[in-house]
N, C-alpha and C positions, 0 to 999 in steps of 0.2 A: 234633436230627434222629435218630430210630430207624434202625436199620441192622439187619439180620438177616442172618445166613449159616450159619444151622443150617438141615440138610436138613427136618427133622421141622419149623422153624417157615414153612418158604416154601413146601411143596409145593401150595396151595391159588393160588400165584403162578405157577404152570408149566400149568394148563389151564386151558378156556375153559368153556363152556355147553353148545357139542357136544361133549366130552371132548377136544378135542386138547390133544397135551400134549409139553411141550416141558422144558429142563430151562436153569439159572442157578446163579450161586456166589453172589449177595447181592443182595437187597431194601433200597432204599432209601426210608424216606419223609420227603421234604421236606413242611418247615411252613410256607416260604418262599420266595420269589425268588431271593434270595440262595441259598439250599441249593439250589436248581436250578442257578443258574448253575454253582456251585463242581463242582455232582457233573457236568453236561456239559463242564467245562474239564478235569475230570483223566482222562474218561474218552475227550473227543477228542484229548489230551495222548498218552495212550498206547494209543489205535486198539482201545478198548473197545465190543464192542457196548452198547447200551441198549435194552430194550424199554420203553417209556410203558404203564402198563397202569390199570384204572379198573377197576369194578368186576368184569371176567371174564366178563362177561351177550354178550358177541362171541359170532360161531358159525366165525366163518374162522380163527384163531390168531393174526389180529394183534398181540393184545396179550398173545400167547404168545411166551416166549423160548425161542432156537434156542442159544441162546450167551450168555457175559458176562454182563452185570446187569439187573437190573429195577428202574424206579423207577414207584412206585406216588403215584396223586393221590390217594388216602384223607385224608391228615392237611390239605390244601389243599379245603376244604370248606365254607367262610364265604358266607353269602348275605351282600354287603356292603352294597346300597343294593336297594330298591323301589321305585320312581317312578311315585307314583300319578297324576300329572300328566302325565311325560312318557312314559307307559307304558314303562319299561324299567324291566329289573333287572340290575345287575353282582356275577356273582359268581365262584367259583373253580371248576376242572376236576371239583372232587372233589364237587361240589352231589350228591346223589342223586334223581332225577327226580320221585319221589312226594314228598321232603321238599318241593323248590322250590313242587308245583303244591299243596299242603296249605298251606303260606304266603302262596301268590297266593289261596287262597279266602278271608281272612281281609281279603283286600281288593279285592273281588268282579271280582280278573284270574284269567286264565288264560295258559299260554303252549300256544301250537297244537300244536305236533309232539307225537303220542302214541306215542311207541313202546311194540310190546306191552309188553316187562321194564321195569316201571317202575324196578325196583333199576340201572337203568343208572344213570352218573354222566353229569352233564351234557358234559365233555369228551369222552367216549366218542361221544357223539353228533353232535358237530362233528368229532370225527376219521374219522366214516364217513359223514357227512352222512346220520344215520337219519331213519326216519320210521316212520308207523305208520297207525293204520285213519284218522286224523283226514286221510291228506294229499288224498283224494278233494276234499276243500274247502279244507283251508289250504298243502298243499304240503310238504315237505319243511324240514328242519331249515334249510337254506341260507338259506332265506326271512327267516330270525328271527334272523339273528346280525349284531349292530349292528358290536362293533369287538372286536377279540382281540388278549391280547399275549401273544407267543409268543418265546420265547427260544431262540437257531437252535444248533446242534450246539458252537460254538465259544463258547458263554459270551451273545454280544452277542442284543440286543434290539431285538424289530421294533415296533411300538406301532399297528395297523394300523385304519382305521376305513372304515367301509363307505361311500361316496360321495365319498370323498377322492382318493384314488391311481385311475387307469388306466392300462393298460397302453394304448401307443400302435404301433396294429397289434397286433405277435406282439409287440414289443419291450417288455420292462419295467426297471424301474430301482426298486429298494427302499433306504430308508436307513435304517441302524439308530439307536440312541437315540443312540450317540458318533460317528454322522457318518459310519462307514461307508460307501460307495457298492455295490450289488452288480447286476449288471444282468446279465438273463435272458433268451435268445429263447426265446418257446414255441410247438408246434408248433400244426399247423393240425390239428385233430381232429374227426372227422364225429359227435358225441355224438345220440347217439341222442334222438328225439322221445317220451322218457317215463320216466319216473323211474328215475335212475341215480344208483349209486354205484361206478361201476367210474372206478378212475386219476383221474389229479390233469383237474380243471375247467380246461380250456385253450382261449381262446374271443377272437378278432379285440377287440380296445378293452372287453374286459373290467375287472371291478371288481378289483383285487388279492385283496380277503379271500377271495374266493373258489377262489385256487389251493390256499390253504393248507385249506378248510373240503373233509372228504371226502381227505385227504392222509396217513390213517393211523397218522401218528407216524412218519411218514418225513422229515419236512422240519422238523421244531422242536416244542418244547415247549409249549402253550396252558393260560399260569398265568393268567390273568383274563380275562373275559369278559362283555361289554354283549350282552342278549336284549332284543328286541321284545316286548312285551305286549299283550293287547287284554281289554277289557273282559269280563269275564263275561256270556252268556246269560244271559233268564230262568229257562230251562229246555231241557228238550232232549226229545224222544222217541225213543223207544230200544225196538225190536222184532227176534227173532226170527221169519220165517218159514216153515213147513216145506214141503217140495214134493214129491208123488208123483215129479215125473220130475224128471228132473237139466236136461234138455232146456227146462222151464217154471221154473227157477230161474236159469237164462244167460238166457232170455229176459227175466228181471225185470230182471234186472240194463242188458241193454240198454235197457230200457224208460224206465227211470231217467235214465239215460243222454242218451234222445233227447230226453226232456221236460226235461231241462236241469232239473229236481228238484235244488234246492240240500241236499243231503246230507253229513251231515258224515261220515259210515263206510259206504260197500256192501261187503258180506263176504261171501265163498261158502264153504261149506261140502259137502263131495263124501261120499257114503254109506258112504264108510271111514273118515270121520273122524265122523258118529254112529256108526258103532259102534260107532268105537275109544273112544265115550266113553261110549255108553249104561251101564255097567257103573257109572258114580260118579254120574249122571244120566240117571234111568231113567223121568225127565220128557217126556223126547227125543221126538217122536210117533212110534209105528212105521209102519211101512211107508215113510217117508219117503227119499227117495233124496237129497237134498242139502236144503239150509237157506241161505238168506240174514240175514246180522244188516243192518239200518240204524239209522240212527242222525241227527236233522237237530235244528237249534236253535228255540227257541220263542221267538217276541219281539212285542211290542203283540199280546197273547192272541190269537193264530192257531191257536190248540191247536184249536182244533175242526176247521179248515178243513185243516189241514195231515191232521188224522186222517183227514177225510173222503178223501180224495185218495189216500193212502195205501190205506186199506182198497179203495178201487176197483180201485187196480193191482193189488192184491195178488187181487183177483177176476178183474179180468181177462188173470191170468198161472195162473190157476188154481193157485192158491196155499189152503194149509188154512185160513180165516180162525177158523174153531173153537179150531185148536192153537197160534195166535201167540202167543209169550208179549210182552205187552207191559208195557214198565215206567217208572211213572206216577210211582213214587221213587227217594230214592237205595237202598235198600232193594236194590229190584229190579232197579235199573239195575245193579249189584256183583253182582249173581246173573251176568247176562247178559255181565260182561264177566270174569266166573270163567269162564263158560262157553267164552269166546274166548279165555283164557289157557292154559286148559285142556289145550289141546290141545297145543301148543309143549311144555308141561312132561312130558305125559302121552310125547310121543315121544321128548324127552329120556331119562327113566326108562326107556323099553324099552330103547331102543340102550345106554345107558351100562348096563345089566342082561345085554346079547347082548356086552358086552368091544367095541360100536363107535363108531365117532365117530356123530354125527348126521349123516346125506346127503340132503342138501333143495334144492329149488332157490333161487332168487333172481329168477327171471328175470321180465320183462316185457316187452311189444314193443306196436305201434300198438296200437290198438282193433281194427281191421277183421281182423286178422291173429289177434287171439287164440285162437277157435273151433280153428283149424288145428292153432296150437300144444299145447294144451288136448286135442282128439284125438289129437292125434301122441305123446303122453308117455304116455296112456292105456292106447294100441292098443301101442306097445312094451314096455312093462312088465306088459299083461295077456297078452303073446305068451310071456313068461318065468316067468308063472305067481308073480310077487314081490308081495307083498300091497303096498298103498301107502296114503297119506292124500291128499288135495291141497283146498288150502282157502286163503287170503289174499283180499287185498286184488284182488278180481277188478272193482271199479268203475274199478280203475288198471291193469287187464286186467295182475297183476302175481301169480303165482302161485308158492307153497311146495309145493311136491309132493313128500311126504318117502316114502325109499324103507323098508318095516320087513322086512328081510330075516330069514330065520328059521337060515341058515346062513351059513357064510364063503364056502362058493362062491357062496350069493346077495351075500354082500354085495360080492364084488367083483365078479359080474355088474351090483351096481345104481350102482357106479360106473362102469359103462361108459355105461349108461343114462343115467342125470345127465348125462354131458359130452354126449351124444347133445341131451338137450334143450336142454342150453346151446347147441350147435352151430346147434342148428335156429331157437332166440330168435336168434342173431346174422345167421343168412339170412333172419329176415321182420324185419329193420330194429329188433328188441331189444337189450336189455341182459343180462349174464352175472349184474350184481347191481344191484339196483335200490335194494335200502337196507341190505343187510350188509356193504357191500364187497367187498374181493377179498383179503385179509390174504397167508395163508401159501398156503391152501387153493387158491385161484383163480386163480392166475397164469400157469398156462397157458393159461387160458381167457381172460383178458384181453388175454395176445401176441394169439391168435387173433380178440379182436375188433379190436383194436385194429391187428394188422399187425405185425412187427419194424422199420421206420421210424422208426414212432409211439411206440414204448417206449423207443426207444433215444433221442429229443429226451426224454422224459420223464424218464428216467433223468438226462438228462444236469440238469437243472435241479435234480434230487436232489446231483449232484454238485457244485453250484456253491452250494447252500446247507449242504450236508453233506460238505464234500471227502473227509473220512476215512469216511466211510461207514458212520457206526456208529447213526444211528438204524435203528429200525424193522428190522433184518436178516431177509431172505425176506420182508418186506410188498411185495407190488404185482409186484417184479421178481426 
């Protein structure tokens, strides 16, 4: 096992994606089970913090340390089995998302969750229950994780599989691999009706795996991992559309929507986030005030029918059909999803260039509800004169609205803003984060959705798996 405690070799282990940045006396990386267990025994032995960290591609500081030690899943990275039969694949925390889904083409699977930063590490994405443009049609990372073993703060091991264990009622009862008993009430919690990742999954005769999936690296270690798989498409179509008004691009997107159009990505795109990129792609059509990306699969040659269909809506939303860029290969399908990359990176490099963190939202709430919020964020932020971008996954009416302040007294005007929007997602029945989680960054905005009640039973179940309190420190609570 490598161990590091020179400053100059771990500072790459102290920030995240949005530059937060935190500081540790030594990186640890286990190759093993065993070199987990041992470094969690000596360091709940004597009431050490731990950060679990993965690749860094986080945007809340989760897997940023505040204190104590870091152990990194880098060296724990083994695709161990493919199951072309029983479509799953068991591998380690430390997989890297592009590596796994370049292995599943060789044997025509895929696994569904796209999260944008494909360099994430696969445990990364169980630990915040991510997702990506694909979850409009497959859902959330939670959807795909068959069984997990996870080794809790004090050494012992949970071995946990999906359809096995419930909890009866709030009441649960986990046993570890030596016999163990650990029994947990969990609280009654109003979880929002649309894709979240705020606080631990707490739900009347729920599945067990699901406490832990979305639990930040607060509650135990996840060294092996069984995922779902599903066959590869034939094909897939894949368009940009551009749209004169902002107004005929939200209307595409409902459109979509009502027709119940099986779409595997609807993406909005708002006229500060072409701008923000015409400058590296100056393909962009002008005059264009926002852009929708989609994205749906091809199967028993529909490809014409599907086009058809497509191009109508796209006429009847008064949409450019002139300037769509549509893409017919892989070729161009990599152009289009540069394009949707793009932008995350592209605001990344301003703020880390302006000395600030990145500040974006997370948020999403009903369907019916989004318009409101949507103007609401708008109309406060153009009242302050703070330039902005706002563009995601708007088919899961789930929107990134990043703020690009051009001073310090904007930028901490635009955290006032930010919590303003969050505040408003939690009054029309949303969530604070929907697929980043709540790490360091967001906890007070999760007290707030969730109430001091509710965190304080969630805390507490942190306390009965973690007595000494040393994973995850400043995650959640």
């Amino acid at each position: 096992m490598i161990i590091k405690n020179k400053q100059d070799e771990i500072q790459n282990f102290i920030k995240d994606a949005s530059n937060y940045k935190g500081k540790c006396s030594v990186v640890y990386f286990p190759e093993n089970e065993s070199d987990v267990i041992s470094i969690l025994k000596e360091a709940s032995k004597n009431k050490i913090s731990v950060t679990i960290t993965g690749n860094r591609t986080g945007l809340t500081g989760a897997g940023v340390p505040s204190e104590g030690i870091v152990v990194s899943t880098e060296k724990l990275n083994r695709i161990l089995e493919i199951n072309k039969d029983e479509l799953f694949v068991l591998l380690e925390p430390g997989v890297i998302l592009s590596t796994l889904q370049n292995e599943l083409k060789n044997s025509n699977l895929f696994y569904p969750p796209d999260p944008t930063e494909t360099s994430c590490f696969i445990g990364g994405t169980i630990a915040t229950n991510a997702s990506g443009a694909r979850t409009f049609k497959y859902g959330p990372t939670r959807d795909y994780v068959l069984s997990i073993n996870v080794i809790l703060a004090d050494g012992e091991k949970l071995i946990i599989k999906r359809g096995k264990t419930f909890t009866d009622g709030n009441k649960l009862q986990l046993e570890t691999e030596s016999g163990k008993k650990i029994k947990i009430e969990l609280p009654d919690v109003n979880i929002p009706g649309t894709k979240n990742a705020a606080g631990y999954f707490c739900k009347k005769n729920m599945d067990v795996i699901d406490l832990f999936i979305g639990s930040e690296g607060t509650l135990g270690v996840i060294i092996k991992i069984k995922l779902m798989l599903l066959k590869a498409p034939k094909g897939e179509i894949s368009c940009v559309v551009f749209f004169k008004q902002e107004t005929d691009g939200l209307n595409f997107i409902n459109a979509v929507r009502e027709k119940s159009i099986d779409a595997l990505a609807l993406e909005f795109f708002d006229k500060g986030s072409l701008d923000f990129l015409r400058k590296d792609l100056p393909n962009i059509s002008p005059k264009s005030d926002c852009a929708v990306w989609f994205e749906q699969e091809i199967n028993n040659g529909n490809e014409d029918t599907l086009l058809e269909n497509w191009i109508e809506l796209i006429k009847d939303s008064n949409g450019n059909e002139e300037q769509c860029w549509f893409a017919f290969n892989e070729r161009e399908k990599q152009k289009i999803k540069d394009f949707r990359h793009s932008i995350s990176e592209k605001i990344n490099e301003f703020m880390a260039g302006k000395g600030f963190r990145k500040l974006g939202t997370d948020v999403a709430v009903p369907n019916n509800n989004f318009i409101e919020l949507y103007n609401y964020a708008k109309q406060i932020t153009e009242n302050e004169a703070i330039k902005f971008v706002n563009y995601g996954h708007f088919g899961n009416s789930h929107m990134h609205f990043n703020f690009l302040p051009d001073s310090q007294k904007q930028y901490e005007k635009s955290k006032v803003l930010h919590d303003m929007i969050c505040r408003k997602a939690i009054s029309l029945r949303g969530t604070v984060s929907a697929e980043h989680g709540i790490g360091k960054t967001k906890k007070h905005l999760l007290l707030e959705m969730y109430g001091q009640e509710t965190i304080n039973k969630m805390f507490a179940i942190k306390k009965i798996l973690d007595p000494n309190l040393i994973l995850g420190r400043g995650n959640l609570f």
